[in-house]
C-alpha positions in Angstrom: 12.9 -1.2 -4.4 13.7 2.3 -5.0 14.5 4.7 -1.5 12.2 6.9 -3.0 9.2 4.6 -2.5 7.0 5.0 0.4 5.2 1.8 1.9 1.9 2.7 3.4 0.6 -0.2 5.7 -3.0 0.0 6.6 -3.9 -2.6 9.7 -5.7 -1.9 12.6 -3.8 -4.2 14.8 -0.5 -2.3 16.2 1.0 -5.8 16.7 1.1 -7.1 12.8 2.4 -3.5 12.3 4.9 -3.6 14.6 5.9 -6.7 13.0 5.7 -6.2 9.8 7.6 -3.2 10.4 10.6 -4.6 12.4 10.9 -7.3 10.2 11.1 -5.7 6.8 13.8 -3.3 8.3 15.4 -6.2 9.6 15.4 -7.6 6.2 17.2 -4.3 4.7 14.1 -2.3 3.9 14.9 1.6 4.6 12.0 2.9 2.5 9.9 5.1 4.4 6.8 3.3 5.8 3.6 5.4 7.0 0.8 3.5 9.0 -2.5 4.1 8.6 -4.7 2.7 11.8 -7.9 2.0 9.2 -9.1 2.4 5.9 -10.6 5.9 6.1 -7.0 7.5 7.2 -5.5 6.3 3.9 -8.6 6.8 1.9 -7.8 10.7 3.5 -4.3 10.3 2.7 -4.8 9.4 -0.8 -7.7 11.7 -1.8 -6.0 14.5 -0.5 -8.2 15.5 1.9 -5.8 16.2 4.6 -4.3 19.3 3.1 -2.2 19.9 5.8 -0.4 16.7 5.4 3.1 17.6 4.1 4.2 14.5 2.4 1.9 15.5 -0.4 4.3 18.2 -1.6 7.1 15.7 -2.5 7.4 13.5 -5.9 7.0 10.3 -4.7 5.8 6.6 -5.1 4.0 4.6 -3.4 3.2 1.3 -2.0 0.0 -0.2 -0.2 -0.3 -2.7 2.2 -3.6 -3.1 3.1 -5.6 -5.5 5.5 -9.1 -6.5 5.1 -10.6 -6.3 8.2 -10.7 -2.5 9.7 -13.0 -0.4 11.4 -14.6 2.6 9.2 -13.5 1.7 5.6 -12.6 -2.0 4.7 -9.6 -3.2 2.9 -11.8 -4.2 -0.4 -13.6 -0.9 0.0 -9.5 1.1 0.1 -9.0 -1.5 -2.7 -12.0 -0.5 -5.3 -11.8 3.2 -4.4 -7.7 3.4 -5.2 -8.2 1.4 -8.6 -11.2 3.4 -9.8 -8.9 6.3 -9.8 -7.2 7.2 -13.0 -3.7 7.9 -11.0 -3.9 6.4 -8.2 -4.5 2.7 -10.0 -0.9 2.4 -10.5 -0.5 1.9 -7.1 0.6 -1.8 -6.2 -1.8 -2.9 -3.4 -0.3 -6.3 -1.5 -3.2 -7.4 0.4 -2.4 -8.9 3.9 -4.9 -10.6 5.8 -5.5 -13.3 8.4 -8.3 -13.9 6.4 -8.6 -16.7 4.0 -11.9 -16.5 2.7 -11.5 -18.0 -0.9 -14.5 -15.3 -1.8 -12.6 -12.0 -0.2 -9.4 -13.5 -2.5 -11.5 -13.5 -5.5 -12.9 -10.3 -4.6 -9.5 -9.0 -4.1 -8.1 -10.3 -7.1 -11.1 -9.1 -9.1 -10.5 -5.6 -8.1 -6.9 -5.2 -9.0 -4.9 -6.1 -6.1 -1.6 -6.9 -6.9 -1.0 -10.1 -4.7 -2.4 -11.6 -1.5 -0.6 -12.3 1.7 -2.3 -14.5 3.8 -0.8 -13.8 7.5 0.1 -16.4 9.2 -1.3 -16.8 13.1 2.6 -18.7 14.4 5.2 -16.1 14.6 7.6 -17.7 13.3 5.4 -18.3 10.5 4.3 -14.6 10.2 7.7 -13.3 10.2 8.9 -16.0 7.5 6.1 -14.5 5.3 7.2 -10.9 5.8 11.0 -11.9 5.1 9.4 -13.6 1.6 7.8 -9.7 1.1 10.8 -8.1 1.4 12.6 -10.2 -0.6 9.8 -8.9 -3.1 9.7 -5.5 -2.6 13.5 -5.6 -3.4 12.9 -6.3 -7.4 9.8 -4.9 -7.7 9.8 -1.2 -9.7 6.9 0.8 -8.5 5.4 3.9 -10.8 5.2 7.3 -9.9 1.5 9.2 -9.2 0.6 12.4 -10.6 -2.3 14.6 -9.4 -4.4 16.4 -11.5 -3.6 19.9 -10.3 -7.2 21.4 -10.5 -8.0 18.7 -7.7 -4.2 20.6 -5.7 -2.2 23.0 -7.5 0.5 22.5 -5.2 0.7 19.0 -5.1 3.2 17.6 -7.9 4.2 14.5 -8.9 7.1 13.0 -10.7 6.1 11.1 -13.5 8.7 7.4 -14.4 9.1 5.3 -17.6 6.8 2.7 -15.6 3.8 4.3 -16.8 4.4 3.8 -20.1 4.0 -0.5 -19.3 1.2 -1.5 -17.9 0.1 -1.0 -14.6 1.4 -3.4 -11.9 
């Protein structure tokens, strides 16, 4: 995967962060990763509603990893909210969740997630599943976001031969 790329994990529980964390860098994985504690932070994130925020000035890419179960907004909620947008779509969305609920998959799946991670509850089990991920993220390409600029004139976007295929 591209340095370029950021990886945004969404998960309310600071231990699967930490882990998932430690264990892609530990699998060679120097993007920068940002951590959302629930599904309203990144919905703000995304939406642009944190002006402030000064990552939104850069040309970058980005990619979500987003649990299910979180206080405020919901995983599927983050999920249907990011794919109804015109830009934002082409965001790949890895969903990664203890749960596995054969319905929240098909939900998932159904709105445009990109894969599903089932965590695993033994840590050795977990952090095998996170070293499969990285493996992953290292030959995926991920496509560039733009911004319409009469939602933020001064947020710009790089645009990639990516989003001339179809969307991931």
């Amino acid at each position: 995967m591209k340095k370029d790329v950021h990886i945004l994990i969404v998960d309310d529980d600071m231990g699967h962060v930490n882990l998932i964390q430690k264990n892609l860098r530990r699998c060679g994985i120097a993007n920068p990763i940002m951590h959302f504690k629930d599904g309203q932070e990144v919905l703000d994130f995304l939406f642009i509603k944190q002006k402030s925020n000064p990552s939104h000035q850069k040309a970058i890419s980005y990619l979500l990893l987003l649990d299910i179960r979180m206080p405020k907004v919901d995983g599927i909620e983050v999920l249907q909210q990011v794919k109804k947008d015109p830009e934002l779509k082409k965001i790949p969305i890895i969903m990664l969740s203890t749960t596995d609920d054969p319905l929240d998959i098909g939900q998932c799946h159904y709105f445009g997630c990109s894969t599903y991670i089932i965590k695993p509850i033994k840590y050795d089990n977990f952090v095998e599943a996170i070293r499969i991920l990285a493996l992953f993220l290292n030959v995926i390409e991920v496509p560039s976001i733009k911004v319409n600029v009469k939602d933020n004139p001064n947020r710009h976007f790089k645009t990639s031969a990516m989003e001339n295929k179809q969307d991931v």
